[in-house]
Backbone bond lengths (Angstrom), bond angles and torsions (degrees), N, CA, C in turn:
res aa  C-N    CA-C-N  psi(-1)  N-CA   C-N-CA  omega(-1)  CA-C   N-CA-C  phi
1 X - - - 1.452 - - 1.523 107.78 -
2 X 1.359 114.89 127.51 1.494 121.57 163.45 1.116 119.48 -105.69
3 X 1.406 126.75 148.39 1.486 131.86 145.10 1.420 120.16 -116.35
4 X 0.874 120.32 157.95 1.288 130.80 -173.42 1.675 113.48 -101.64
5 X 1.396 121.38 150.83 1.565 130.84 -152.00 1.688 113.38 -41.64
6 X 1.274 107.92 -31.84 1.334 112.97 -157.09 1.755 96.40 -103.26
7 X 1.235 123.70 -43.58 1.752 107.37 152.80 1.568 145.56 -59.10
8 X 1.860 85.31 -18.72 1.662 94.20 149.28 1.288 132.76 -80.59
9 X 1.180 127.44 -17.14 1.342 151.56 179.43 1.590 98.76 -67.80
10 X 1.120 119.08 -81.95 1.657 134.48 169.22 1.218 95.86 -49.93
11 X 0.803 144.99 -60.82 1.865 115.51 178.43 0.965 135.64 -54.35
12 X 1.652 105.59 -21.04 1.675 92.43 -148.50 1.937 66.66 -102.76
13 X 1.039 128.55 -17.12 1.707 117.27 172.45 1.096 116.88 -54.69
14 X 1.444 107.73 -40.21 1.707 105.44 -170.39 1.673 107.88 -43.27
15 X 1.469 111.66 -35.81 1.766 105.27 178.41 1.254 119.30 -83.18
16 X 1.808 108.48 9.21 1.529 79.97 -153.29 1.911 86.85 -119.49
17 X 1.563 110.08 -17.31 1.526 95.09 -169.65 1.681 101.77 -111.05
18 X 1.133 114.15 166.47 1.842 120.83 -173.83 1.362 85.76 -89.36
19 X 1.514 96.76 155.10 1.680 116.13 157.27 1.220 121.66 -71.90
20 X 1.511 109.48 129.61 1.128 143.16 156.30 2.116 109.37 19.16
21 X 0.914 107.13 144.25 1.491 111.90 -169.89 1.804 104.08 -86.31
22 X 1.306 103.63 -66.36 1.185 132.03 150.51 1.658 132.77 -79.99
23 X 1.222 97.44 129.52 1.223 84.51 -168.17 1.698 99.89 160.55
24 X 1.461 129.10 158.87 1.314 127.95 -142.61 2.097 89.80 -148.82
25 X 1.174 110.10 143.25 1.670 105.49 171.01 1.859 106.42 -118.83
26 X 1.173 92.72 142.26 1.507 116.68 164.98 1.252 152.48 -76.18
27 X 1.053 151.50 114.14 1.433 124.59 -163.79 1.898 106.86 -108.85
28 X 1.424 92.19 126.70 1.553 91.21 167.79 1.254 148.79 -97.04
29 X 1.013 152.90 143.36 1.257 152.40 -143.90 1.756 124.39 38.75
30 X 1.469 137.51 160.16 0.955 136.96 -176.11 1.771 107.28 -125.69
31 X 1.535 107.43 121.72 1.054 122.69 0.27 1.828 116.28 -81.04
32 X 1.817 120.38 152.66 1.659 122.21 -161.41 1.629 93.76 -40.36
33 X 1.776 113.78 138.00 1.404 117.85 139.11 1.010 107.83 -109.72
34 X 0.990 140.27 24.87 1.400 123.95 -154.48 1.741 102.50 179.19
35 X 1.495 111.05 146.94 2.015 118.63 173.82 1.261 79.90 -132.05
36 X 1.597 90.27 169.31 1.812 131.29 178.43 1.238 133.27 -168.66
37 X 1.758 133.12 79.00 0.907 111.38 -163.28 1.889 130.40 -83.20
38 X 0.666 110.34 169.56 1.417 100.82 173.46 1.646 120.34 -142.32
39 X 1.239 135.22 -162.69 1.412 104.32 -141.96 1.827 79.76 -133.52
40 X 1.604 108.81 140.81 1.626 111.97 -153.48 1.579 108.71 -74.88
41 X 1.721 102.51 -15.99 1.386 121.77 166.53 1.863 119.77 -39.78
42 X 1.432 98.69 -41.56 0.962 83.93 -173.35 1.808 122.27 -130.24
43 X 1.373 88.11 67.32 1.334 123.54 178.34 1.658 105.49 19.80
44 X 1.385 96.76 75.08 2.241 98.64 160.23 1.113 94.44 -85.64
45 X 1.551 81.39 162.66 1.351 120.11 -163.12 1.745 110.74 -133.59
46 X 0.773 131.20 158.89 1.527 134.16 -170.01 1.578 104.91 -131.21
47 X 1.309 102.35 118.28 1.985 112.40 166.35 1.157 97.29 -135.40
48 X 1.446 83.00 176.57 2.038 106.57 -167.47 1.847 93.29 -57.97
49 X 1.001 129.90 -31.32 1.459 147.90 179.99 1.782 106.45 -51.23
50 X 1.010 109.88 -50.00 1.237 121.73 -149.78 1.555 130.53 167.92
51 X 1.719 118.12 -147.20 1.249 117.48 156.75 1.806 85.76 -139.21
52 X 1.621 94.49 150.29 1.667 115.81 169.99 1.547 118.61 -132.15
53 X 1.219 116.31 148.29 1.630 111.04 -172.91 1.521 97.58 -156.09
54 X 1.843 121.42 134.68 0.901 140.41 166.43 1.307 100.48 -103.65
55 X 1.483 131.92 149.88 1.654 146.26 123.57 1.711 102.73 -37.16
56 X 1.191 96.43 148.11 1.016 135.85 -142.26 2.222 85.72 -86.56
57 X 0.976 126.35 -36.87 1.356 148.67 -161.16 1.949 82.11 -117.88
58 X 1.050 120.52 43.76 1.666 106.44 155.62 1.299 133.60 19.66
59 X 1.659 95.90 31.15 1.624 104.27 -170.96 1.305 105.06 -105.79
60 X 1.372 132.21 -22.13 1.414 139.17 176.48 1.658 118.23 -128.99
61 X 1.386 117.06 124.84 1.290 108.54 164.19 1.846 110.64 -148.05
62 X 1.226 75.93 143.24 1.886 102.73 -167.95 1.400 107.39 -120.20
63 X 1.341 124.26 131.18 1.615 144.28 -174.67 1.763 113.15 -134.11
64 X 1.190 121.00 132.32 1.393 112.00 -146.76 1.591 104.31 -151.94
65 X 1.579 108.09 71.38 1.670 134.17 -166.73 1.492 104.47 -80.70
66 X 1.421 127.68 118.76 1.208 138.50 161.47 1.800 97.17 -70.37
67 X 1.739 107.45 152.86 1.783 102.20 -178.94 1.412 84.62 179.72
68 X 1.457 100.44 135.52 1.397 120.39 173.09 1.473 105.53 -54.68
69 X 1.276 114.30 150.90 1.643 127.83 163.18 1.640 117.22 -36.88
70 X 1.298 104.35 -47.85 1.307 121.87 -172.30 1.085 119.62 -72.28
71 X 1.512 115.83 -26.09 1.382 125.55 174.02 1.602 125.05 -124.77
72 X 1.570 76.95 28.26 2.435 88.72 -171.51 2.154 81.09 -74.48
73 X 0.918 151.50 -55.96 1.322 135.93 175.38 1.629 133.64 -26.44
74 X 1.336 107.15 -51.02 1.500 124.40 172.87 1.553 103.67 -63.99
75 X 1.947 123.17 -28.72 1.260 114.11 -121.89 2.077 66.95 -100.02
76 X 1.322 108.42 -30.96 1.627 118.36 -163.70 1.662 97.23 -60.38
77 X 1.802 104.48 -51.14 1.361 87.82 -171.40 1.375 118.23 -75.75
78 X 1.271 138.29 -26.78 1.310 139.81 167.59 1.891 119.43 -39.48
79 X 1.302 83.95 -38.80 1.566 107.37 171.79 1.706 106.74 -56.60
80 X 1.417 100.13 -52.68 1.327 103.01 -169.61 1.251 116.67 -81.14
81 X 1.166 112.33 -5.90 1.583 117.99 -178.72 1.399 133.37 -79.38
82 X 2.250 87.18 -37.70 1.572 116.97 175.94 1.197 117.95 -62.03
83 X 1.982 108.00 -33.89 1.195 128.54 -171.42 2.030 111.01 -54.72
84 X 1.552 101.42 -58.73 1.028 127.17 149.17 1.583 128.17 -12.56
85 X 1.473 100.21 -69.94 1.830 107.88 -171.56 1.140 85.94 -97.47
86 X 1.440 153.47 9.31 1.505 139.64 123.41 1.796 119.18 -49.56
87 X 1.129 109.21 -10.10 1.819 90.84 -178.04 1.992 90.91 99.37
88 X 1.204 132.01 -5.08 1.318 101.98 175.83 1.273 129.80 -94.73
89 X 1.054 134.42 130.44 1.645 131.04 -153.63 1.759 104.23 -116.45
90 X 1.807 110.47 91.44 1.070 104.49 -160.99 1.492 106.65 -99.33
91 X 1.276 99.76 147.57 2.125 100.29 -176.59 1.009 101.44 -101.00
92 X 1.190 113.61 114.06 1.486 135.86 176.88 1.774 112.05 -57.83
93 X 1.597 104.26 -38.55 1.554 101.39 -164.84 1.498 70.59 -67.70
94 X 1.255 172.35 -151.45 1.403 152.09 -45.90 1.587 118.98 -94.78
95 X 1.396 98.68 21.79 1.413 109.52 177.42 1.760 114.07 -59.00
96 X 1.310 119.76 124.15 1.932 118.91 -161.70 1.806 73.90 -130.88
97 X 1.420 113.23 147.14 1.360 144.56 -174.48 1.612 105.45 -135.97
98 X 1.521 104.95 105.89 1.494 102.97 179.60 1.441 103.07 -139.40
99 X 1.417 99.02 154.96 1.796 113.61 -164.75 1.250 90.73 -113.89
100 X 1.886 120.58 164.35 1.223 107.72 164.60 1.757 72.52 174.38
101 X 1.813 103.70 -157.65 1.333 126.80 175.20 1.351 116.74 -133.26
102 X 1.316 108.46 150.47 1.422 108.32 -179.68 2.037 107.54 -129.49
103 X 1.037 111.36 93.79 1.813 110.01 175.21 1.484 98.76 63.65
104 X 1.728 114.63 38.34 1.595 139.16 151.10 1.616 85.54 84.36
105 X 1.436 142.16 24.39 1.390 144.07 166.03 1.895 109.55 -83.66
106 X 1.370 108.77 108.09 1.933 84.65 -179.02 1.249 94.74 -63.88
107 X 1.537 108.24 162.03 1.250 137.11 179.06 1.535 114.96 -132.57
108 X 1.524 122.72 152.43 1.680 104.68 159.17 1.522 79.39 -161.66
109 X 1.456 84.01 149.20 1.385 110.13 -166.92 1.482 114.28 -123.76
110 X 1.135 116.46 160.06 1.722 125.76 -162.18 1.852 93.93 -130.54
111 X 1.094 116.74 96.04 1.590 96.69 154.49 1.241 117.70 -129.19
112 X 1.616 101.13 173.25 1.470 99.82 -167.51 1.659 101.07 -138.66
113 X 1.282 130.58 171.13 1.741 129.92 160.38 1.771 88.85 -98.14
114 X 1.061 89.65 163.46 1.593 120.84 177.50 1.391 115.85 179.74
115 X 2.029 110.81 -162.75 1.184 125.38 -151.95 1.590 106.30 -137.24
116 X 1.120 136.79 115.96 1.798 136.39 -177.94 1.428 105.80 -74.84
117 X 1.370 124.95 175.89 1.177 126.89 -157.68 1.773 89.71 -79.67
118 X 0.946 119.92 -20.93 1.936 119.30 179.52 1.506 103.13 -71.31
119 X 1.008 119.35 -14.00 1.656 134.08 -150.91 1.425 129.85 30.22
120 X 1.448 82.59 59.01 1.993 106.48 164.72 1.614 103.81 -99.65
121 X 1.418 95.47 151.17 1.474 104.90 -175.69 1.628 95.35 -76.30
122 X 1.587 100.01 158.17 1.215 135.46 -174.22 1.444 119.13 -138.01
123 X 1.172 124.90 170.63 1.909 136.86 159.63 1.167 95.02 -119.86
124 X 1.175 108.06 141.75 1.860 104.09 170.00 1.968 86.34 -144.56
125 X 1.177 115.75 127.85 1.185 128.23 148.86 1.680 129.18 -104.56
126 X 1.237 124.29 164.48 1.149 137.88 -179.70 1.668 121.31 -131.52
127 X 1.112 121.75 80.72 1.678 125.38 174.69 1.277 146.74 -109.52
128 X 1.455 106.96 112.32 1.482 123.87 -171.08 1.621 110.48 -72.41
129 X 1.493 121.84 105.53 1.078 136.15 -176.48 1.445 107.94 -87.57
130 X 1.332 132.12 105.10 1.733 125.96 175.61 1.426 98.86 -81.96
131 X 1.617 118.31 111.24 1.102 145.93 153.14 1.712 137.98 -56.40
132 X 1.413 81.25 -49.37 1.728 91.15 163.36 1.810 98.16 -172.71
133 X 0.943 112.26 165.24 1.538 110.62 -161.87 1.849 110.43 -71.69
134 X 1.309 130.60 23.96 1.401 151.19 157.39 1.192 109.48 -106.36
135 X 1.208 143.07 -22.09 1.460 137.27 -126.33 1.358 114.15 -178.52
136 X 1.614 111.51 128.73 1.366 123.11 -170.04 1.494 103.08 -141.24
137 X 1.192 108.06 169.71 2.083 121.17 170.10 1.462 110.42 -120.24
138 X 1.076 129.61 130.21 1.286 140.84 173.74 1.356 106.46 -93.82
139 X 1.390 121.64 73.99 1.640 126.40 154.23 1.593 107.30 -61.25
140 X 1.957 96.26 117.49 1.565 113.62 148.62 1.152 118.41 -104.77
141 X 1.167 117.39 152.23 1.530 134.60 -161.35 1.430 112.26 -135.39
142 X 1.459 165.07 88.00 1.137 142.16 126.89 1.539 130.51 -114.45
143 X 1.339 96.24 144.05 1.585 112.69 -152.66 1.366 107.65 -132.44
144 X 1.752 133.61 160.25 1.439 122.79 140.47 1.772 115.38 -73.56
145 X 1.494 82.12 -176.28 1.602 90.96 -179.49 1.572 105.28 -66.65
146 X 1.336 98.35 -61.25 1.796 105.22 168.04 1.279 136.31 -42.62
147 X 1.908 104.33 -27.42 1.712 89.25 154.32 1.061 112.29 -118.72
148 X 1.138 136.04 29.96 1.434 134.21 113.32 1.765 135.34 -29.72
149 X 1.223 109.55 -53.01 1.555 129.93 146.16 1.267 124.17 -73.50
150 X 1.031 126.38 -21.21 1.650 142.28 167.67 1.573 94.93 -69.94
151 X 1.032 129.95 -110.72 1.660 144.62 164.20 1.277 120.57 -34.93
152 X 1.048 122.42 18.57 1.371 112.08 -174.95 1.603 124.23 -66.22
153 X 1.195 109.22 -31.81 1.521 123.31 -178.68 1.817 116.85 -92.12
154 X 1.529 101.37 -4.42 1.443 111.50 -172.97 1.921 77.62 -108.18
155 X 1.052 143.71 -28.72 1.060 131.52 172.87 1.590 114.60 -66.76
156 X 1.182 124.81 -51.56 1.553 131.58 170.82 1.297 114.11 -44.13
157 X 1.298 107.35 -47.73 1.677 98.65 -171.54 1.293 103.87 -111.36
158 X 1.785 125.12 35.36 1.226 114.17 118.66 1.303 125.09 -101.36
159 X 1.779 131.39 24.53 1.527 110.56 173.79 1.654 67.03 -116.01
160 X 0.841 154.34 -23.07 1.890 148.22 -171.73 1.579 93.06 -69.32
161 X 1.453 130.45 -22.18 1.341 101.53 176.92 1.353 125.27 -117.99
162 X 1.757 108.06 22.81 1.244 115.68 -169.69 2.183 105.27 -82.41
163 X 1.044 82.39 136.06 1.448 67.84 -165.02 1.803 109.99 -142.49
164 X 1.246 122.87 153.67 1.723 121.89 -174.77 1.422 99.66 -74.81
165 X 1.207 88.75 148.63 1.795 95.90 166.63 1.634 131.19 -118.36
């Protein structure tokens, strides 16, 4: 299994920085398997979907879909679609597939480089978190490099606080 610099970075944070000062938790799916907090800075929002939150400076945004097992497939491409009629223009030839764990949850992740509707480069990943063997989270991810380094620690201790319920 590989990851690449910037998912090692966020991982190896998840142990190293506290959660968020501010900041509000979520419950996912009905009935909740699953919380997530995220940080009040950067104004989430709650839909029938989920909860989603950009920085404030449009440099990071994260979307965070509870979806049955059965339908974590439909739930990826929908993901990828929204991504899409958002302005994001993702390059597939840089598509990287990585396995791993998240707070002992398997995870596998889809990322890609791309372009935002400004057409600055981006990372945008997509990760199916198995929650309990019904039930998964569809973490989206796309960011610049800069708020990547900008957020980096408001990013950790939101996959550090995703947690089963």
């Amino acid at each position: 299994m590989r990851f690449t610099a910037p998912v090692l970075a966020l991982l190896a944070a998840l142990f190293l920085m506290p959660v968020a000062a501010s900041a509000a938790t979520y419950q996912l799916g009905s009935p909740p398997f699953a919380e997530i907090t995220l940080p009040d800075a950067w104004s989430p929002k709650v839909s029938e979907r989920g909860v989603e939150a950009t920085t404030d400076d449009d440099e990071i945004y994260v979307a965070v879909r509870p979806a049955g097992v059965a339908s974590t497939e439909d739930a990826v491409k929908q993901t990828l679609s929204y991504l899409i009629e958002q302005g994001v223009k993702i390059d597939a030839s840089t598509q990287r597939q990585q396995e791993g764990q998240i707070r002992g949850m398997p995870v596998v992740t889809l990322a890609y480089s791309g372009k935002d509707e400004d057409d600055e480069d981006i990372e945008i990943s997509v990760s199916v978190i198995v929650v309990n063997p019904s039930a998964t989270i569809v973490l989206t991810y796309w960011g610049s490099k800069e708020g990547e380094r900008t957020y980096g620690a408001e990013l950790a201790a939101i996959l550090q606080s995703l947690t089963r319920k």
